[in-house]
N, C-alpha and C positions, 0 to 999 in steps of 0.2 A: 773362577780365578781371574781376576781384574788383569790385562793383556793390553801393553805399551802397543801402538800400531805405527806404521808410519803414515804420517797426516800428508793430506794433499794442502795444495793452496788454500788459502781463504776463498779466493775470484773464483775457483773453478766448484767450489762445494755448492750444491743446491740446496743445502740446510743451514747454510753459515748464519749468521747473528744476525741483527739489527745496526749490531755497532759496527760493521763494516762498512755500510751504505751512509752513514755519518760522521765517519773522521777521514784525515786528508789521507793522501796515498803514502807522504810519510809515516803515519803512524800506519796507516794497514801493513807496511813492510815489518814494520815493528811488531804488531801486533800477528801476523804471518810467520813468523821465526821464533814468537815469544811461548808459542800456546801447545799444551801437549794432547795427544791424544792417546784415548785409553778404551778399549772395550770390554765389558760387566759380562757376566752374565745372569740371565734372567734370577732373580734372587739376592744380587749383592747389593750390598752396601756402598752407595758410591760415595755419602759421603755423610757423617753422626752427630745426631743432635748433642750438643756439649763439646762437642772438639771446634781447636783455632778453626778460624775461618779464614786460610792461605790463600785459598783461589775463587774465581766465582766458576759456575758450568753452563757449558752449553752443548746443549742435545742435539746429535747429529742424526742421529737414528736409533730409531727402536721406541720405549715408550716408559719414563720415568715416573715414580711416583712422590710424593713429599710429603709425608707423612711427621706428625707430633706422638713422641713417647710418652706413655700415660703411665699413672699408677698401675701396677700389679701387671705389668708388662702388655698392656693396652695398648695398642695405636688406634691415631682416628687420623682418617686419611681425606691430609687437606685438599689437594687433585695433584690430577695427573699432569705431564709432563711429556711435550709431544716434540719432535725436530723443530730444529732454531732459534730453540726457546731458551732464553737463559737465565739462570739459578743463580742469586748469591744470598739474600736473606734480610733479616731486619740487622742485622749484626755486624753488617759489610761495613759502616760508618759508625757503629754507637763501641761496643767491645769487642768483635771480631773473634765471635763464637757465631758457632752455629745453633740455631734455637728450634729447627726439626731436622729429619733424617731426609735424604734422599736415596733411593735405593731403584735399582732395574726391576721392571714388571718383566721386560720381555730382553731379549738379546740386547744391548744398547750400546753406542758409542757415545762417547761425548768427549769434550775441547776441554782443557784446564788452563784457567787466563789467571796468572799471577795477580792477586789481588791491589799489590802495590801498581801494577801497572793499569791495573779499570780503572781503579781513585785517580790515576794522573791522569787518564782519557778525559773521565768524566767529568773532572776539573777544571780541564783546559777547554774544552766542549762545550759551549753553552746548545746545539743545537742536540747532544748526544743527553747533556746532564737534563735537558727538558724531555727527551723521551722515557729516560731511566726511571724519573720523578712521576712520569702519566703512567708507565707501565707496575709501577711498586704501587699508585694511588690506585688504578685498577684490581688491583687483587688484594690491596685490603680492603675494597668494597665488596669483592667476591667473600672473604673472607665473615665479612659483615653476616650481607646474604643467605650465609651458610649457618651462622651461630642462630639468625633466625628457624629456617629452617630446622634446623637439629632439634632446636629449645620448644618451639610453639606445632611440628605437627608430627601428625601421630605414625605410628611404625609405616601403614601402606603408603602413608605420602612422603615420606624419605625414602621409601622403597624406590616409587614412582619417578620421586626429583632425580634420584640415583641413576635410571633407566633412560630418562629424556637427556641428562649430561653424559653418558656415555654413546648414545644414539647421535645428537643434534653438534656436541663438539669436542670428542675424542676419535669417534669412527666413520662420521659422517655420515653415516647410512642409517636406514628402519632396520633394515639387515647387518648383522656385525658377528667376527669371531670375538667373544668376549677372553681378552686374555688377559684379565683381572680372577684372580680365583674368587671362590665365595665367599671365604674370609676376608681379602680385601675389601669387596664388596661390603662386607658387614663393618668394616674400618667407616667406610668411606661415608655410610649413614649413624654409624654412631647405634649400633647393635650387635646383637647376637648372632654369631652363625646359624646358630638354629632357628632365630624368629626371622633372619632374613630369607632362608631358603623356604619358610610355611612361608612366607607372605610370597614370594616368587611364585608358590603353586598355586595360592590363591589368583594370582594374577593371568597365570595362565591358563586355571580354570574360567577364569571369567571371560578369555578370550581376548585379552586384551592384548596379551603379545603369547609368543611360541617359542620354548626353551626346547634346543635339544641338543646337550651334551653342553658344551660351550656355543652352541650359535644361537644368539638370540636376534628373534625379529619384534619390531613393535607393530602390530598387527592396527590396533588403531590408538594414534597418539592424541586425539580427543578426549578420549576416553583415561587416558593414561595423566592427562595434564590435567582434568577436572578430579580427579584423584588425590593428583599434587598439592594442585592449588586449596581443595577442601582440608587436605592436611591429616 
């Protein structure tokens, strides 16, 4: 059950946005007073593909996913979503739908920024509307990346690509609690829960990393990236 909180300052949060270090101290008071906050829990819907798009998000804590609703109630899960990162969509400026889901993996809070008021930010801002424009250009090349991936290689190297992006930048470590279930996991490469978990044992039959329970390690990531890369 989604739970109103009460928000701290912008200045004093150590997850706040980008667009605080970008606009004058007028608008941060504006933008300080304007924005709500709310915390998920792990499973909810924060925010669905097809509904107005009123606000944009930003993730204070915990660990978000964003995910596209497919036929026959398919997701394939575009990535994840980690503190001070902020969500609004391809829809923010064309029709003001939402065009995937956003939903909490883990405990999550996040900031709700009236949509009317980013567009004025971002308008008025030419130093805020250049970052907005690099960070939306960067993740439809991720985006890119991913369609390669999915389309050209074969079940163990979307396994593998899967394994090095939640290792090298969602958890930062060889060692991690995976707290993506294995359904997501199978979202997130674009398969089966069952051929995701056989290729997982093939992988750690092969010693290339170590599952046990949810903590996975990548034992050697050489081995795991020429995997990838053969596809």
């Amino acid at each position: 059950m989604a739970i109103h909180t009460n928000s701290e300052r912008c200045e004093n949060c150590r997850s706040r946005s980008f667009i605080f270090d970008l606009i004058s101290e007028q608008d941060r008071e504006i933008l300080d007073k304007a924005k709500q906050e709310v915390s998920f829990n792990a499973g909810e819907i924060i925010f669905k593909q097809g509904a107005m798009l009123t606000h944009v998000v930003c993730v204070t804590s915990g660990l978000a996913k964003i995910y596209f609703e497919g036929l026959d109630k398919k997701n394939l899960l575009l990535r994840l979503v980690k503190p001070s990162e902020l969500v609004g969509g391809p829809g923010m400026f064309v029709d003001q739908r939402h065009h995937y889901s956003l939903g909490a993996v883990e405990d999550t809070r996040v900031c709700f920024i009236d949509i009317g008021l980013y567009r004025e930010l971002v308008f008025r801002n030419k130093p805020l509307a250049h970052e907005v424009m690099a960070r939306e250009s960067y993740h439809r090349i991720e985006m890119y990346e991913k369609l390669v991936n999915l389309t050209q290689k074969q079940m163990p190297g979307r396994v593998a690509e899967a394994l090095i992006y939640l290792s090298t930048q969602i958890y930062e470590s060889a060692k991690f609690q995976c707290t993506i279930s294995r359904q997501e996991l199978a979202d997130l490469t674009a398969m089966s829960k069952e051929s995701t978990i056989r290729i997982l044992k093939d992988l750690k039959e092969s010693g290339l990393v170590t599952i046990e329970g949810n903590i996975v390690e990548i034992v050697d990531m050489k081995g795991l990236e020429d995997i990838s890369q053969r596809g």
